[in-house]
C-alpha positions as CSV (number, residue, x, y, z in Angstrom):
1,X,11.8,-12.1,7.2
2,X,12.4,-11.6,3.5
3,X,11.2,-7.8,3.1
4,X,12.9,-6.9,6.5
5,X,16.2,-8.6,5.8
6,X,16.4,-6.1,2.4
7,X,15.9,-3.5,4.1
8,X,19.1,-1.5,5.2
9,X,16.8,-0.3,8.5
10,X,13.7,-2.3,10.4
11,X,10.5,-1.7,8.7
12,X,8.6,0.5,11.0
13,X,5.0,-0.7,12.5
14,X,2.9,1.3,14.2
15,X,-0.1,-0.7,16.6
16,X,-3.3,1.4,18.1
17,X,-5.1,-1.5,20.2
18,X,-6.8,-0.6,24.0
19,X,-5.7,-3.9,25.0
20,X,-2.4,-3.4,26.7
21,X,-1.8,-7.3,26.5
22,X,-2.6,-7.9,23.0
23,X,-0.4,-4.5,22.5
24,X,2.5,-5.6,24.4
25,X,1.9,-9.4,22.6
26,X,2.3,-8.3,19.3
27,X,5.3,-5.5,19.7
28,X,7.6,-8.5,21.4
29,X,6.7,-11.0,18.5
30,X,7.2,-8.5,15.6
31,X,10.7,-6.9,17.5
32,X,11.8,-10.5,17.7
33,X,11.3,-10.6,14.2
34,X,13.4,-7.6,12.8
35,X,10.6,-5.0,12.6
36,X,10.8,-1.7,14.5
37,X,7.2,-1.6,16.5
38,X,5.2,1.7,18.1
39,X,2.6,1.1,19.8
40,X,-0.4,3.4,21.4
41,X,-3.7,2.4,23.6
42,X,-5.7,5.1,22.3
43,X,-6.6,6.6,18.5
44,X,-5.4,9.9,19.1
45,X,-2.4,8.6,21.0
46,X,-1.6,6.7,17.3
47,X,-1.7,9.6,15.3
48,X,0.1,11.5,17.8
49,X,3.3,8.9,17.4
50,X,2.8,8.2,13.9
51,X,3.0,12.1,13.2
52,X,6.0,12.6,15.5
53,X,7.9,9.8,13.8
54,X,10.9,10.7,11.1
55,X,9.3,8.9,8.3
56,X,5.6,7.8,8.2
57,X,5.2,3.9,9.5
58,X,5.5,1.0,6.7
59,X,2.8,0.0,8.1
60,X,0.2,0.1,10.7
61,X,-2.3,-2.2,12.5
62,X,-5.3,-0.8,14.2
63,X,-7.7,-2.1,16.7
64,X,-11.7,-0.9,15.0
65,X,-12.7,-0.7,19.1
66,X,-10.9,2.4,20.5
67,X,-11.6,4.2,23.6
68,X,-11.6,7.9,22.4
69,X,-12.6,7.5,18.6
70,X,-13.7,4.8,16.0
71,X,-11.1,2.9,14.0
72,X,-12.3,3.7,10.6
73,X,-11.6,7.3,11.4
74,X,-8.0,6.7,12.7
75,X,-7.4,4.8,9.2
76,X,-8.5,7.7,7.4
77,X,-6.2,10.3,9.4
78,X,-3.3,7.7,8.9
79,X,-3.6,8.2,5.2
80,X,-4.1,12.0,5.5
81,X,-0.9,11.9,7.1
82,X,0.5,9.3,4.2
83,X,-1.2,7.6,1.8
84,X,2.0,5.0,2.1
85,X,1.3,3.6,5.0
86,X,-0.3,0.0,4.5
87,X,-3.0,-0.6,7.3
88,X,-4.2,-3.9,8.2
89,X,-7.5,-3.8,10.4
90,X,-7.4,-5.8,13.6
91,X,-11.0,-6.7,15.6
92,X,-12.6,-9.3,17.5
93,X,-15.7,-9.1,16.4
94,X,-15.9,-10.0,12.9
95,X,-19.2,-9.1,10.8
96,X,-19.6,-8.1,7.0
97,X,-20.0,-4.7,7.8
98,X,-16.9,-3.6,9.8
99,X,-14.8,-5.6,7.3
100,X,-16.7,-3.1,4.5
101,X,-15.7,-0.3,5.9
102,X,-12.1,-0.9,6.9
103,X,-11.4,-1.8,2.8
104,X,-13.7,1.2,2.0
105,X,-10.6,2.8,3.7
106,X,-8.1,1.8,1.8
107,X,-6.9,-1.1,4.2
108,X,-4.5,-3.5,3.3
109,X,-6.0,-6.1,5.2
110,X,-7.9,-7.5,7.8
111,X,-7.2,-9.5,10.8
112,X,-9.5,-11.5,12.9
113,X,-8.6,-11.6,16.7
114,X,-7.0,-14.0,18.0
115,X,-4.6,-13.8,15.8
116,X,-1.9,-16.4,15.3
117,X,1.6,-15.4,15.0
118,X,2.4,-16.8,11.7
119,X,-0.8,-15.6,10.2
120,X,-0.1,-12.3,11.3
121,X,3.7,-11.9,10.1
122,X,2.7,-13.4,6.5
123,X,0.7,-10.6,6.8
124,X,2.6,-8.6,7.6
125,X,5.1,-9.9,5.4
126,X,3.0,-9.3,2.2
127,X,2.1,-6.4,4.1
128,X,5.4,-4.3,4.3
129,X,6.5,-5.7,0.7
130,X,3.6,-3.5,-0.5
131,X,4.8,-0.9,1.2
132,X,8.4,-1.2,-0.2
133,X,7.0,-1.6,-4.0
134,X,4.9,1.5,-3.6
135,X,7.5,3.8,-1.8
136,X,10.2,2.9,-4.7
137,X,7.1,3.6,-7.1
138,X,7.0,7.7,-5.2
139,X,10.3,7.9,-5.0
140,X,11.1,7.1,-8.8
141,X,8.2,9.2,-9.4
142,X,9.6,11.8,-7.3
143,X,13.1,11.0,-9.0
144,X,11.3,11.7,-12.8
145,X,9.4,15.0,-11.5
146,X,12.8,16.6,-10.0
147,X,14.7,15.4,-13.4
148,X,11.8,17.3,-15.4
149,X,11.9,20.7,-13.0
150,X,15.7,20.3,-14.1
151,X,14.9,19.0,-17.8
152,X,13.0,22.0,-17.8
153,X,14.1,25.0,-16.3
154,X,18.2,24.4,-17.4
155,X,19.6,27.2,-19.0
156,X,21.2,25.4,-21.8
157,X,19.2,23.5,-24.7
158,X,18.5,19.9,-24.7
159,X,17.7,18.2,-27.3
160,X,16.8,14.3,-27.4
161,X,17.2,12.6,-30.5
162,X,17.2,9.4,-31.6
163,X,19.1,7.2,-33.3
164,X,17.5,8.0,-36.3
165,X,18.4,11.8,-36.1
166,X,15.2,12.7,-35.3
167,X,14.0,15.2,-32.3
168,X,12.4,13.0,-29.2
169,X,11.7,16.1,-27.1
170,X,13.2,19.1,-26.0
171,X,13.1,21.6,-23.3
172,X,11.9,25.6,-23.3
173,X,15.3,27.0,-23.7
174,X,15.8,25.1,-26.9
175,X,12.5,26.4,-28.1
176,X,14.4,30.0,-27.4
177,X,17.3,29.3,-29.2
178,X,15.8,28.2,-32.5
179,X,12.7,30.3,-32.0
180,X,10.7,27.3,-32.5
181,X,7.7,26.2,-30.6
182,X,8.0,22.7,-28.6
183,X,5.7,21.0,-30.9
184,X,7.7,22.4,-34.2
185,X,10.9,21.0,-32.9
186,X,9.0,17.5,-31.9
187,X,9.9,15.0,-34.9
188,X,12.1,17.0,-36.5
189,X,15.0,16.1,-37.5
190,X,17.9,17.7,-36.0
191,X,20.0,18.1,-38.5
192,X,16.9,20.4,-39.7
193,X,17.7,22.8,-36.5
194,X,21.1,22.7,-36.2
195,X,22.6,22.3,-40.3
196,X,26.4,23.2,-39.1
197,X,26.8,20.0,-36.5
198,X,29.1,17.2,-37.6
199,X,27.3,14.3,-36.0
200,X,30.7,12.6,-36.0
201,X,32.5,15.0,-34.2
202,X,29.9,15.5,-31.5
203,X,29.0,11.7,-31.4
204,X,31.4,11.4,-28.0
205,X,32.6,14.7,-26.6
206,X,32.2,18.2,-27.3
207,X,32.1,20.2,-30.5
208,X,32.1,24.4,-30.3
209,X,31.0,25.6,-33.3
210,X,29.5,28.4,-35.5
211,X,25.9,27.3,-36.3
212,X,23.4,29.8,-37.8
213,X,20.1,29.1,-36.2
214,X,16.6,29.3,-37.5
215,X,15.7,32.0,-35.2
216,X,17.8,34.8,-36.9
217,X,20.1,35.5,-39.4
218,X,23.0,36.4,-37.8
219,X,25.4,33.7,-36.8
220,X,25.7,32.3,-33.5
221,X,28.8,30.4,-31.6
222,X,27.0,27.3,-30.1
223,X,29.1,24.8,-27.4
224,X,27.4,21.6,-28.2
225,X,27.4,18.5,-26.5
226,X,26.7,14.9,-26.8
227,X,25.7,11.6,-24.6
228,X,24.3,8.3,-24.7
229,X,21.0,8.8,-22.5
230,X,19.3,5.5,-22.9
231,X,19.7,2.4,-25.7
232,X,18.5,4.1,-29.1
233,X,18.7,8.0,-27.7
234,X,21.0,10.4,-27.6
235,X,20.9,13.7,-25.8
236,X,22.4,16.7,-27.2
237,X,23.6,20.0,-24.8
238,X,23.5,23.6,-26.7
239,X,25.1,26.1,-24.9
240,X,24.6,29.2,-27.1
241,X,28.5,31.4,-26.6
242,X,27.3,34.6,-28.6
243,X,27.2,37.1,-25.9
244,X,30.0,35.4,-24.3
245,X,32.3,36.1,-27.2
246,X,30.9,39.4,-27.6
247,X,32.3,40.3,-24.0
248,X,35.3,38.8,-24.7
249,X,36.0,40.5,-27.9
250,X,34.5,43.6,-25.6
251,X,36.9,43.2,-23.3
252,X,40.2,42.5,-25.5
253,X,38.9,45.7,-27.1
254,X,39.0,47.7,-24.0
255,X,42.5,46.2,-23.3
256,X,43.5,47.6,-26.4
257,X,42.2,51.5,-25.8
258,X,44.0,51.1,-22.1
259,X,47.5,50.0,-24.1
260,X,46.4,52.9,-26.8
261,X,45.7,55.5,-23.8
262,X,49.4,54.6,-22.5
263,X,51.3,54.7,-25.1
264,X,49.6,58.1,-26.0
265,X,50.6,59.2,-23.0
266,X,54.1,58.2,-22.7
267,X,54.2,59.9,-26.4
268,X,52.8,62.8,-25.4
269,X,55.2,63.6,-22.8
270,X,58.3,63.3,-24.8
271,X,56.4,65.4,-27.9
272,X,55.8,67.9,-25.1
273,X,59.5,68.1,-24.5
274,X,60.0,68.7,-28.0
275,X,57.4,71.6,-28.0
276,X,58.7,73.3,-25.1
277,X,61.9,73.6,-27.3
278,X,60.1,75.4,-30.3
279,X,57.7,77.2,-28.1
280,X,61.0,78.7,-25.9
281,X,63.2,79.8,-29.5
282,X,59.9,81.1,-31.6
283,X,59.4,83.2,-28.7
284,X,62.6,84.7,-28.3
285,X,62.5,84.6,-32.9
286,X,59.8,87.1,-32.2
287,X,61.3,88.8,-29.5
288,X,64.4,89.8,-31.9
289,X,62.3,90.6,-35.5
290,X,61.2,93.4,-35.9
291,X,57.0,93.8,-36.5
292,X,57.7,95.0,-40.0
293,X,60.2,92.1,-40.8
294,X,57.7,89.5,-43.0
295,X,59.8,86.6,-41.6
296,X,57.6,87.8,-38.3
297,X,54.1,86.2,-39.5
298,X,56.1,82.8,-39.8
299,X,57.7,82.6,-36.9
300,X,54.2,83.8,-35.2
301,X,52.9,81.0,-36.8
302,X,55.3,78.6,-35.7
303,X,54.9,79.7,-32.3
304,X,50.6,79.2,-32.6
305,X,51.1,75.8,-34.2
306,X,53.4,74.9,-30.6
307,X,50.5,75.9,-28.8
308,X,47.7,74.5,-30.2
309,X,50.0,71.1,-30.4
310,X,50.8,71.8,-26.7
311,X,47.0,71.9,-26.6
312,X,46.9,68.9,-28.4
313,X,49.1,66.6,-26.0
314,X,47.4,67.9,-23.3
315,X,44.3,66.2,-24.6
316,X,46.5,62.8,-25.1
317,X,47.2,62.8,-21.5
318,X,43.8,63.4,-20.6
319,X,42.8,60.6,-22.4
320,X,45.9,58.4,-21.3
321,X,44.5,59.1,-17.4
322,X,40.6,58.6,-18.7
323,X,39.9,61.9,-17.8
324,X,37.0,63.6,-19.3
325,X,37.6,66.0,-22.3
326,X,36.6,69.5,-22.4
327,X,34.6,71.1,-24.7
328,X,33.2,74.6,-25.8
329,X,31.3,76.5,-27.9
330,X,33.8,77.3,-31.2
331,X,33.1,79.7,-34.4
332,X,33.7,77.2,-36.8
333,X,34.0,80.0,-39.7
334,X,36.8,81.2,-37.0
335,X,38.4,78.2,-37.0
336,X,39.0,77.8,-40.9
337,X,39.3,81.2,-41.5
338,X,42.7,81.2,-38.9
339,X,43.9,78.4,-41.0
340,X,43.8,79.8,-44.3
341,X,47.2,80.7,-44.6
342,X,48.7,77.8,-43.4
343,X,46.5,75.3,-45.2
344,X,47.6,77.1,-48.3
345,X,51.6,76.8,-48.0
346,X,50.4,72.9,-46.8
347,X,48.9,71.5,-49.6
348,X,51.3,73.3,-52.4
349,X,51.0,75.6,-55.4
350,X,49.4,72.8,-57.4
351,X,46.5,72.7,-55.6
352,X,43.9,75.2,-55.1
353,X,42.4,75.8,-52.1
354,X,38.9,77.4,-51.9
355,X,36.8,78.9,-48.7
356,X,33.8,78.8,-48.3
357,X,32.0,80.1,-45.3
358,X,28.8,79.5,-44.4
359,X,26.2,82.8,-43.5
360,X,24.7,82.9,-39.4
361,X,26.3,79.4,-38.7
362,X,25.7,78.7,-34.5
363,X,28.6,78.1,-32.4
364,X,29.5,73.8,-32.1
365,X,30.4,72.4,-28.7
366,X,34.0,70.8,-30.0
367,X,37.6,70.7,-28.5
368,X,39.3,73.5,-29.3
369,X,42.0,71.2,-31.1
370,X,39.7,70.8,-34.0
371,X,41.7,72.6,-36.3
372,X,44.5,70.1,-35.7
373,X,41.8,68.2,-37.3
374,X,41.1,70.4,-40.2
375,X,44.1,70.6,-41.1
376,X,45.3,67.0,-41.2
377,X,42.1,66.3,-43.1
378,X,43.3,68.4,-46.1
379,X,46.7,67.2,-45.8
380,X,45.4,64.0,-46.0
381,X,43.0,64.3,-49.2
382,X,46.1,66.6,-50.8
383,X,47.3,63.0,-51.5
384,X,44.1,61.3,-52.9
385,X,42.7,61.3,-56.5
386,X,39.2,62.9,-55.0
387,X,40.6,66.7,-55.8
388,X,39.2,68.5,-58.9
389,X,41.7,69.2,-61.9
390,X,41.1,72.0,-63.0
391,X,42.4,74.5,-66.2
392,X,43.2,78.1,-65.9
393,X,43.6,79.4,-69.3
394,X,47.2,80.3,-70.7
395,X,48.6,78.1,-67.7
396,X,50.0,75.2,-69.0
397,X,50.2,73.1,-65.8
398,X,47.0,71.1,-64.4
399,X,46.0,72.1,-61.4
400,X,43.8,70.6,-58.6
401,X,40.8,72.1,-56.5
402,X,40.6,71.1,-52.6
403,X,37.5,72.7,-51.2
């Protein structure tokens, strides 16, 4: 048998006929020649074995004279169950009619009883190449509809071109990254939607690159991809990197701060060696001048400087162990107004320094180390052009204003 031989398993046949002769007849004839036969005396007793079977019979003859229920109706629950099964009508008593009704049901064929042997396996024969040709038929179409549930739900954008450069089809998610509907992108050409890609470079591998994309103005990192899909197409794989690079860059970022937050920290420790050193001999400075002696204001000024940077590194390794920094309400007219006199003897006689406070100003929620800040700041801009000249008169040196 020329089907059953290219079949990797026998073709499967179910047969419904009351007669258990003429049942047990045909199952030894088509089992002697390579087909795998089912049989049943009764309709229901068919559909019972066909729906218990793995995969629906090949094919299935049926007797139109059945005990329990007509043969037309057991044709049409056959196909219910699969519309591949290939039925071929078996009777003995042939009339115009019956043979109506069984091709009104979709039969493959009909059989007149007796039936001989070779007449029935070239029916067969024809039969169960039928079935073959129209099972391959579902399953590529079954093949095409799971590669378009793919084609069209992949995260990455497909594009498929042809040789001519120009834009085949395309799936939703390259609709998103150009922000171009499916039937703007259809017979475009691609070089229209993605200007940046070297065709030679991406002809047979990959090509990452930094395309700017219709859809926005800013510039995107794209991983792109190219393959032969079929003689005179080409299909081309967009994988857009943007928010990938932005968490790595993200990430390196955060490396840094933890490798800033260390080395604070480890600095901070040794600077608060230091300042246990000045805090310990201003302390005992003041404990030996005299409140009268006007060295006393410096050395009490040395000793709130050692504080307020003792302050200061305690904030460092705070932020060195990612703890949370405190804040509180804080005068800010206070604040400048404490650092008058040392701002003055820091930015130098040429320079002159004006105050200005403001009238009713609320409180700010800062860290208490902002005068560290303040006073960096004016060091700072004591070294920049952005200070005033100014002229006093009958003095012949030029001065400079920092306010």
């Amino acid at each position: 048998m020329t089907f059953s031989q290219a079949e990797a398993q026998p073709l499967q046949v179910l047969i419904v006929d009351d007669d258990p002769q003429m049942l047990r007849t045909i199952t030894d004839i088509l089992r002697l020649n390579g087909y795998a036969p089912s049989g049943a005396t009764t309709g229901l007793g068919g559909l019972e074995l066909a729906a218990t079977m793995e995969h629906s019979p090949a094919i299935a003859l049926v007797d139109l004279s059945l005990p329990d229920m007509d043969g037309i109706e057991v044709v049409s629950r056959l196909h219910a169950l699969s519309a591949l099964t290939q039925v071929v009508i078996l009777t003995g008593n042939a009339s115009v009619d019956s043979a109506v009704r069984a091709m009104r049901e979709q039969s493959y064929d009909y059989l007149i009883k007796p039936v001989q042997p070779d007449h029935l396996l070239a029916t067969l024969e024809r039969a169960g190449e039928r079935s073959y040709r129209r099972r391959a038929e579902e399953g590529m179409r079954e093949s095409e509809e799971r590669m378009r549930q793919i084609f069209a739900h992949v995260s990455d954008a497909l594009f498929i071109v042809d040789d001519s450069g120009i834009i085949v089809d395309v799936n939703p998610a390259a609709s998103t990254l150009t922000g171009l509907s499916l039937e703007q992108l259809q017979s475009t050409p691609l070089a229209d939607v993605l200007p940046e890609l070297d065709s030679d470079d991406a002809a047979d591998g990959r090509s990452r690159l930094a395309a700017s994309v219709p859809a926005t103005a800013a510039t995107r990192v794209l991983d792109i991809q190219s393959a032969r899909f079929a003689p005179g197409v080409r299909v081309y794989t967009v994988r857009d990197l943007t928010k990938q690079r932005q968490l790595e860059e993200e990430l390196s970022q955060s490396r840094k701060m933890d490798a800033i937050g260390q080395l604070a920290g480890g600095v901070a420790h040794d600077f608060n060696n230091l300042l246990t050193v000045i805090m310990s001999y201003s302390s005992l400075l003041l404990g030996d001048i005299e409140p009268t002696d006007p060295r006393r204001q410096d050395v009490q000024e040395i000793s709130d400087a050692a504080e307020r940077a003792a302050a200061l590194t305690g904030q460092l390794l705070a932020f060195s162990r990612k703890q949370v920094m405190h804040t509180r309400p804080i005068s800010v007219n206070t604040v400048v107004a404490g650092l008058e006199k040392m701002l003055r003897r820091l930015i130098g006689e040429d320079i002159e320094l004006v105050i200005s406070l403001g009238d009713l100003l609320h409180l700010v929620n800062a860290e208490p180390e902002m005068r560290c800040t303040t006073a960096g700041s004016c060091a700072s801009r004591r070294r920049t052009p952005c200070c005033r000249p100014t002229h006093e008169a009958n003095a012949p040196s030029r001065r400079r204003t920092v306010t």
